[in-house]
C-alpha positions in Angstrom: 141.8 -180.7 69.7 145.2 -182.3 69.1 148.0 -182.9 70.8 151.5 -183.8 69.4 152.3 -187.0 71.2 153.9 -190.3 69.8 151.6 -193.5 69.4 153.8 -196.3 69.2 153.4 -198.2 66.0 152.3 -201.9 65.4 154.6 -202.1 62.4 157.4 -204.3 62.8 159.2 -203.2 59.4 163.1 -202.8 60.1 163.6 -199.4 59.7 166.9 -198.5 57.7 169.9 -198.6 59.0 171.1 -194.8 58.4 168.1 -193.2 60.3 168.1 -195.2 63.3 172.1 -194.5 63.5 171.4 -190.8 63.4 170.8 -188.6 67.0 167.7 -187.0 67.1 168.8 -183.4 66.6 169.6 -184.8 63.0 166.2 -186.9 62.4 164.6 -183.5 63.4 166.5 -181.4 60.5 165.6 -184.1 58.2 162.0 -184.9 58.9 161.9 -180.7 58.9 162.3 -180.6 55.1 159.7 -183.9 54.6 156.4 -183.1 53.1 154.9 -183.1 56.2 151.5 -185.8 55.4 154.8 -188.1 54.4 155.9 -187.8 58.3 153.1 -189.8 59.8 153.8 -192.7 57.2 157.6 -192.4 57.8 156.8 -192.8 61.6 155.3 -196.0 61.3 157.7 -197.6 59.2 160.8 -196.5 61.2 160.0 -197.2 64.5 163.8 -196.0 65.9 161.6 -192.5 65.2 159.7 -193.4 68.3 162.6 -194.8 69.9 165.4 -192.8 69.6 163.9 -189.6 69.8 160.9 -190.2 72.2 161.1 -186.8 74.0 161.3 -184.8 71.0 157.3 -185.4 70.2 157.0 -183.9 73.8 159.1 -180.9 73.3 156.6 -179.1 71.5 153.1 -179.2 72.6 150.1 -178.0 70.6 146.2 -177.8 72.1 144.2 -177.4 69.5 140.4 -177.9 69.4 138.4 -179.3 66.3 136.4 -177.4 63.8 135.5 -179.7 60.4 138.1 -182.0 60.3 138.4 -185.5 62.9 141.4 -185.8 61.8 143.1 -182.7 61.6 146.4 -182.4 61.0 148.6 -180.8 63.7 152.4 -179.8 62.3 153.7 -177.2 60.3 157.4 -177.1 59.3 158.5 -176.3 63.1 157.5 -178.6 65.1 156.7 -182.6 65.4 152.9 -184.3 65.8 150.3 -187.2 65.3 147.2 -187.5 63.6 144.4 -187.7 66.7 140.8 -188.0 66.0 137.9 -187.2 68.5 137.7 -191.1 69.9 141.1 -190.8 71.8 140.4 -187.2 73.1 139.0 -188.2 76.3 141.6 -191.0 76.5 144.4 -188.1 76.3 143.2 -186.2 78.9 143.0 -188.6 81.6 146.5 -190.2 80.9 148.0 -186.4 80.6 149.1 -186.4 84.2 151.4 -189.9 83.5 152.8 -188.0 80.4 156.7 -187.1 80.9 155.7 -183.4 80.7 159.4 -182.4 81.8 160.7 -182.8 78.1 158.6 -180.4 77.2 160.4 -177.1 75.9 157.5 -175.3 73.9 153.6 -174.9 74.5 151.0 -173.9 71.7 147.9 -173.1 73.1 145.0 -172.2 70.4 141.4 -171.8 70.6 141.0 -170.9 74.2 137.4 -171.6 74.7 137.5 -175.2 74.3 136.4 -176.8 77.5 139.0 -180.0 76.7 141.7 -177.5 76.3 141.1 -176.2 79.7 141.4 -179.3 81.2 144.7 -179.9 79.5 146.0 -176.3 80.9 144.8 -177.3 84.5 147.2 -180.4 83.7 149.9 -178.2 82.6 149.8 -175.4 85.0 149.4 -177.8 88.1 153.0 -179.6 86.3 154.3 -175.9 86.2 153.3 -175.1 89.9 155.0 -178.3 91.1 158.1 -177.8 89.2 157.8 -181.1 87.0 157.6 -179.1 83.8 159.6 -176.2 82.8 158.9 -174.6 79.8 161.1 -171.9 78.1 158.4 -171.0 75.2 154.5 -170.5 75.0 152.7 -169.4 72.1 149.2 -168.2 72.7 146.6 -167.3 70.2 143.3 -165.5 70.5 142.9 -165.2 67.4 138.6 -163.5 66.9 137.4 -167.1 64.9 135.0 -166.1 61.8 133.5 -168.9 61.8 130.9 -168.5 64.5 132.8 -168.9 67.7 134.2 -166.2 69.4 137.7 -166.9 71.6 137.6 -165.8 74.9 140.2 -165.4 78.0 138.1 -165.0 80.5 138.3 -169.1 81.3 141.9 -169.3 81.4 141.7 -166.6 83.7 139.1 -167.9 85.7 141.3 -171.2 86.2 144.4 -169.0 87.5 146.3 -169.9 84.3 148.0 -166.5 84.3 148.7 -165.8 87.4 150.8 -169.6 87.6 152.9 -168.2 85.0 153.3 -164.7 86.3 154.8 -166.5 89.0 156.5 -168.9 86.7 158.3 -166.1 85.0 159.4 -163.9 87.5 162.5 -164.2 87.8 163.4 -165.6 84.2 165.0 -163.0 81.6 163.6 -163.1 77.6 166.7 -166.0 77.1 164.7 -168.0 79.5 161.8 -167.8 79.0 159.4 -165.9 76.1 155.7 -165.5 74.7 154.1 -165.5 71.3 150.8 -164.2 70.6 148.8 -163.9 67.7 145.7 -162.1 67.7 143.9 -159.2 67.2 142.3 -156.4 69.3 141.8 -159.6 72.1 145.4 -159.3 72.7 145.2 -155.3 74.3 143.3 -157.3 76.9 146.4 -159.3 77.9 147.3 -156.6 79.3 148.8 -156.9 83.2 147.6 -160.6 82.3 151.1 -161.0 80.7 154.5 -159.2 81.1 154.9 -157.5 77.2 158.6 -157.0 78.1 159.3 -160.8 77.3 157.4 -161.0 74.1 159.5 -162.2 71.5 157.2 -162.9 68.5 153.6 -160.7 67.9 151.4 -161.7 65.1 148.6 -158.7 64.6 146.2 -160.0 62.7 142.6 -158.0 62.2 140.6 -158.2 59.7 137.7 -155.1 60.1 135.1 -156.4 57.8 134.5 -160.1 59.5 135.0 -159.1 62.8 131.8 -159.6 65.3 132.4 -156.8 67.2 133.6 -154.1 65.4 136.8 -151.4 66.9 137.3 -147.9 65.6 140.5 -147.4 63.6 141.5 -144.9 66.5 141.1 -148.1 69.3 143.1 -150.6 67.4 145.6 -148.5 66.1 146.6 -147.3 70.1 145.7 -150.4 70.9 148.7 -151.7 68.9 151.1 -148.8 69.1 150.4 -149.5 73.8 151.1 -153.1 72.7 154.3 -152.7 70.5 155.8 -150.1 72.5 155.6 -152.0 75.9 156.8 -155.4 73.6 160.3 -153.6 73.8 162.6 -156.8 73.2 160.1 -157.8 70.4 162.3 -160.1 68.1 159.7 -160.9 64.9 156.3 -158.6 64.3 154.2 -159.5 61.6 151.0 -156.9 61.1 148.3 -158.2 58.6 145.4 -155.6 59.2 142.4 -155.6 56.4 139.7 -153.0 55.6 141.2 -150.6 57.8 143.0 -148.3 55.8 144.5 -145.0 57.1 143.7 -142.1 54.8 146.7 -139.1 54.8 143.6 -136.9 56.5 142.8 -139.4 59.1 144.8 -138.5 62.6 148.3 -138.5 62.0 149.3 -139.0 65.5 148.2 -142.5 65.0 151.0 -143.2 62.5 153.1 -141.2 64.8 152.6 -143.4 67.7 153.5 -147.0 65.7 156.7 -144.8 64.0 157.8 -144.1 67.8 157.0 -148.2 68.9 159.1 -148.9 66.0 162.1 -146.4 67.1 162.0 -148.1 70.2 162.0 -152.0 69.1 166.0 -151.8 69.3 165.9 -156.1 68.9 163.7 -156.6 66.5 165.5 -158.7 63.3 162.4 -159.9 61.3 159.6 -157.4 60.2 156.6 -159.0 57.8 153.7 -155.9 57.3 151.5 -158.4 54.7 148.4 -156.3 54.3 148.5 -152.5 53.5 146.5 -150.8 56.4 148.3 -147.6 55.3 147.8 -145.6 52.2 150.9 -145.5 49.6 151.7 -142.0 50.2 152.1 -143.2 54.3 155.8 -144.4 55.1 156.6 -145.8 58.5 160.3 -146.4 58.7 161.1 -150.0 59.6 163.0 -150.7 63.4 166.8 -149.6 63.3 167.8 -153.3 63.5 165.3 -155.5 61.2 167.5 -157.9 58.9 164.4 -159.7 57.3 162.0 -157.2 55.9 158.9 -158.0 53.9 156.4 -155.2 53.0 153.8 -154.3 50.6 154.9 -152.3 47.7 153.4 -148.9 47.2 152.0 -147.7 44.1 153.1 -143.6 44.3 156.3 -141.9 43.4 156.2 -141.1 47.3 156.6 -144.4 48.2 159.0 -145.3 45.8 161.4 -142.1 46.8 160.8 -142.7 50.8 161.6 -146.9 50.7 164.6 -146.0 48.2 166.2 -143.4 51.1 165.8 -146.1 53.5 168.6 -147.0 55.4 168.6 -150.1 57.7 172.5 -150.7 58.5 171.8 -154.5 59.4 169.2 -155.7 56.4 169.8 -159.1 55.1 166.8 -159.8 53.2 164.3 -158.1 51.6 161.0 -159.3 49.7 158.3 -156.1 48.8 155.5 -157.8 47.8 153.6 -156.6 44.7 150.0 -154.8 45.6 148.7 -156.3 42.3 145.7 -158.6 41.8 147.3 -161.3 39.1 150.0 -162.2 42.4 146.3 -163.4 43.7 146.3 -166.1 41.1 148.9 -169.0 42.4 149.3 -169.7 38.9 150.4 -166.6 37.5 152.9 -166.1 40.6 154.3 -169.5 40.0 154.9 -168.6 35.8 156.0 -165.2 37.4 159.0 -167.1 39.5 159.9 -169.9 36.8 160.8 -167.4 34.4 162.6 -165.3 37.2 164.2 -168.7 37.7 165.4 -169.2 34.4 167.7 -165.9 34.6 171.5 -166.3 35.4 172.2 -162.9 35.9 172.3 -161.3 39.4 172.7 -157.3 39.5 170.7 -154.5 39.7 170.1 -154.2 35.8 169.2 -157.9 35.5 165.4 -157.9 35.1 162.3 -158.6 32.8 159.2 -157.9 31.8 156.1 -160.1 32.3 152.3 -158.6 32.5 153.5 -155.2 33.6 155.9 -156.5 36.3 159.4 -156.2 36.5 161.4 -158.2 38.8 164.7 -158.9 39.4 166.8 -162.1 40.1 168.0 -161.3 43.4 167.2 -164.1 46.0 166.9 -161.5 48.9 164.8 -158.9 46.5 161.7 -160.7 45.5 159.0 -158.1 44.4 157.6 -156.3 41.7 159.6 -152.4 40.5 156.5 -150.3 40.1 156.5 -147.5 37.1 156.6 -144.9 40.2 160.2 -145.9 41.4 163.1 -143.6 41.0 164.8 -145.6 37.7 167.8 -146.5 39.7 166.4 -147.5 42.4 168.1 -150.8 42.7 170.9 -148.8 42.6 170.2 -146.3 45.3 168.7 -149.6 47.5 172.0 -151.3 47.7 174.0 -148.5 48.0 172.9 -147.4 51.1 172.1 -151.1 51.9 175.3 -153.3 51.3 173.9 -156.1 53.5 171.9 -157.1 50.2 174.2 -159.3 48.2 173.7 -159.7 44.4 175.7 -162.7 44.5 174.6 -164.9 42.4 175.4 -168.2 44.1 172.4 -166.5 46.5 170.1 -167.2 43.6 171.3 -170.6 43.3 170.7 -171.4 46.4 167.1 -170.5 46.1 166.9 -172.5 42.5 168.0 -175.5 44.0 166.2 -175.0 47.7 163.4 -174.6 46.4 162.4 -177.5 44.3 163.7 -180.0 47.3 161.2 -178.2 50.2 158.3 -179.6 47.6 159.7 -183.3 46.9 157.4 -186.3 48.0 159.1 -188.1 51.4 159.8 -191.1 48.7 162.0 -188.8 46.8 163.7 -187.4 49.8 164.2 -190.6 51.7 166.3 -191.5 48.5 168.1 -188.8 48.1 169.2 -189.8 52.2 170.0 -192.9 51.8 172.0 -192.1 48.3 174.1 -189.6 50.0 173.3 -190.3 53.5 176.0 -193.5 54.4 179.0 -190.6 54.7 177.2 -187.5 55.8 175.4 -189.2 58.5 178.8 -190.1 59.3 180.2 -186.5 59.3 176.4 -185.1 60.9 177.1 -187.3 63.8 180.7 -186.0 64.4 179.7 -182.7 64.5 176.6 -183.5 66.9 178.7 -185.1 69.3 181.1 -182.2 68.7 178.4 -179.5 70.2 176.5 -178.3 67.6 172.9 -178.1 67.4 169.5 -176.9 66.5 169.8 -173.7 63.4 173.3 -174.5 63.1 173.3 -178.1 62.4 170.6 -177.9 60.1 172.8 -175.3 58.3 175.0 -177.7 57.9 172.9 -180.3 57.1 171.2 -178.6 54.1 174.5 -177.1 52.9 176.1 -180.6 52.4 172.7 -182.2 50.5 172.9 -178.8 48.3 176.1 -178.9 47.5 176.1 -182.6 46.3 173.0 -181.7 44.2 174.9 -178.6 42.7 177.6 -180.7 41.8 175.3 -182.7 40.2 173.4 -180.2 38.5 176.6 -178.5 37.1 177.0 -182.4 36.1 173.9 -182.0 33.9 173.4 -184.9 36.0 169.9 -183.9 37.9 166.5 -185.0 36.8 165.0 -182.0 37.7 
C-alpha cells in the first residue's frame, strides 16, 4: 500500500532561491512536467517543497496495496507522492487519525481487499462523518486483478463505507462533488451502492480471456449500456474491452443500446475506445459533445465512409489509432513519429509513406489513412469538422512539447533556473492575481515554449 504523504527530509542543502520564492500552485505545474523518479530526489534537496507547499501532498490521497515491489512507486503525472516501503505501513496507519486530513481534496482508493486499506477507509470515513474532511473527488477502482487475487466490495460494504458517502453526497451537485471508477463487470455491482448521476470519469476495462469468472457478451454489454446510460453527466469514458468482439450477426440491440447511452451523454468532452470490441463494419457514433476523440481505426471501406460522415460540431482533437501490429513495436512507432516530425507541412495533402502507413502531420490527427478510406477523406473530415485546425504552429507545439515531457529533472531544473528569475516573477503576479490550476499551467508552459521556439528558430537549441 502507499500513501502520498510528505516525510520531512534530513538534508539541510539550501534549496534555490527561485523555487522556494514560487506559491505552490506554480511548484505543482513545474514538478508536473519532472520526470517523475527525479521528484523524490528534488524533494529532498529543496526542502521549501515540504515547506511551502505542505498541504498539497495531502490533497491527493492514494491507498494502494503491494504486489512485487516494497517500494512501489505511487505518482503519475497528476498527482503528488512518496516512496513508502512495507516497514512504515503499520506506522501510517496508527498516526492517520493525527494527519491534517482537511487538506485533502482527492481520494484514490485501489485494491479494495486489502485489509490495511480498510483500516485507512475506517480512518477516512469516520473524518468524513465528523465533518473534519471534505472531499470533492474519489476515484475507486475494482479493477478484476490477474494476478491471482480477486478485488472484492463486499468489505467496504461491510464497514458502511458507502452508505457514509451516500450521506456525504446528498445534497452536493456533480461541481461538488464527483466519482471515478475504473473496472470491469465489478462496477454493475455498484449499483444503488453509488449514485451514477455524479460520475464524471468511467474507465471500462475487461479483458474476456483472463478474467476468472467469465460473463457472456450479452451481460457485459447491458451491463455497460445500464451503467453509461444512468452515468448521464459522464465527462471522460474510456472503453478498453478484449476478446470480446461483436460479430454483425450477434444481437444488434446490444450496439443499439450503447448508441442510445451515447445519445444521451450530452456532457461528455473526452471519448478514448482503445480496444476494438466491435467489428469494422460496426459504427457507433460518438456523444454529440466529445471534443477529444481517440478510436481504433477500421480496416473496411464501411468504416472509412461512416467515420468520414461524422459530424461532431465541438471536436477538438482527434487521434484514430492504427489496428496494425508493427504500432505494437515501440520502436517502429517511435521511427513512425520522428519522420512524421520532420515534416513542415500541415494540410490535408501533407503526408507519407512508411511500411504501408500513411499519416499525416496534423497535431490533432495522429493515425494511420487505411487503403479503404474515401481518397479525400481528410478533406470530407475537416469540412464537416472545422474544430480540427491544420495550423501548423499546432504541430510545433507538439515538436517542441514533446521532447521537454521526456527531459531528466537535471535538464529541466536548468532550463528553470535559466529562464526562471523573470517568469517566476510574472507566474507569481498572475497567481496572486487569481489564476490557477489548468489555467496557470497554460501559462506556464506557453512562456517556457515560447522562449525555447525562439531559441530553436535561433538554431540555438541543442536538441
Amino acid at each position: 500500500m502507499t500513501l502520498s504523504i510528505p516525510i520531512t527530509s534530513t538534508n539541510t542543502q539550501t534549496p534555490p532561491l527561485l523555487l522556494s520564492s514560487l506559491p505552490p500552485e506554480i511548484l505543482h505545474s513545474i514538478i508536473s512536467y519532472i520526470d517523475w523518479r527525479g521528484v523524490n530526489c528534488l524533494i529532498r534537496v529543496c526542502k521549501s517543497l515540504y515547506d511551502v507547499a505542505y498541504h498539497h501532498f495531502l490533497e491527493d490521497v492514494t491507498f494502494r496495496s503491494f504486489q512485487d515491489d516494497p517500494e512501489e512507486f505511487c505518482m503519475d503525472p497528476d498527482r503528488w507522492g512518496q516512496m513508502i516501503n512495507r516497514d512504515r505501513l503499520s506506522h501510517l496507519i496508527s498516526a492517520a487519525p493525527s494527519l491534517p486530513w482537511n487538506w485533502t481534496r482527492r481520494i484514490e482508493i485501489q485494491e479494495l481487499y486489502a485489509i490495511a486499506n480498510l483500516k485507512l477507509l475506517k480512518v477516512l470515513q469516520a473524518k468524513i462523518k465528523g465533518g473534519m474532511m471534505n472531499p470533492q473527488h474519489i476515484e475507486i477502482d475494482v479493477t478484476e486483478d490477474l494476478m491471482g487475487y480477486q478485488t472484492s466490495l463486499q468489505p467496504c460494504i461491510d464497514i458502511g463505507f458507502f452508505d457514509i458517502m451516500k450521506s456525504y453526497t446528498a445534497d452536493k451537485p456533480i461541481n461538488k462533488f464527483s466519482y471515478s471508477l475504473i473496472g470491469g463487470s465489478l462496477l454493475f455491482k455498484l449499483e444503488g451502492l453509488i449514485p451514477f448521476e455524479i460520475v464524471a470519469k468511467l474507465s471500462f476495462v475487461y479483458d474476456h480471456s483472463e478474467m476468472r469468472i467469465l460473463e457472456s457478451k450479452k451481460v457485459i454489454f447491458s451491463g455497460l449500456t445500464t451503467l453509461i446510460g444512468a452515468a448521464v453527466n459522464l465527462r471522460k469514458l474510456s472503453l478498453c474491452i478484449k476478446n470480446i468482439g461483436l460479430e454483425e450477426d450477434d444481437d444488434t440491440e446490444l450496439v443499439e443500446g450503447i448508441q442510445r447511452a451515447f445519445d444521451r451523454l450530452h456532457t461528455l468532452v473526452e471519448l478514448h475506445i482503445v480496444s476494438g470490441f466491435l467489428k469494422d463494419s460496426i459504427f457507433i457514433i460518438p456523444p454529440p459533445n466529445t471534443k477529444f476523440l481517440s478510436l481504433r481505426c477500421g480496416h473496411t471501406p464501411l468504416w472509412w465512409h461512416k467515420f468520414s460522415q461524422c459530424k461532431l460540431p465541438k471536436i477538438e482533437s482527434l487521434t484514430l489509432i492504427p489496428n496494425d501490429s508493427r504500432w505494437c513495436s515501440e520502436s517502429e512507432r517511435e521511427r513512425l513519429l520522428e519522420a512524421e516530425h520532420r515534416l513542415v507541412s500541415a494540410g490535408s495533402s501533407a503526408k507519407f509513406q512508411i511500411a504501408d502507413l500513411a499519416l499525416t502531420t496534423l497535431y490533432h490527427f495522429r493515425g494511420a489513412i487505411d487503403s479503404s478510406a474515401p481518397s479525400n477523406f481528410l478533406d470530407l473530415l475537416f469540412g464537416k469538422n472545422p474544430g480540427l485546425t491544420r495550423a501548423s504552429n499546432d504541430v510545433m507545439f507538439y515538436q517542441v512539447i514533446r521532447p521537454m515531457l521526456s527531459m531528466t529533472i537535471s535538464r529541466i531544473r536548468e532550463r528553470i533556473i535559466k529562464y526562471g528569475n523573470s517568469a517566476a516573477d510574472e507566474y507569481c503576479e498572475k497567481w496572486k492575481a487569481g489564476k490557477r490550476g489548468k489555467e496557470l499551467e497554460k501559462d506556464l508552459l506557453k512562456g517556457i515554449l515560447e522562449l525555447l521556439t525562439k531559441e530553436a528558430s535561433e538554431g540555438k537549441l541543442e536538441e
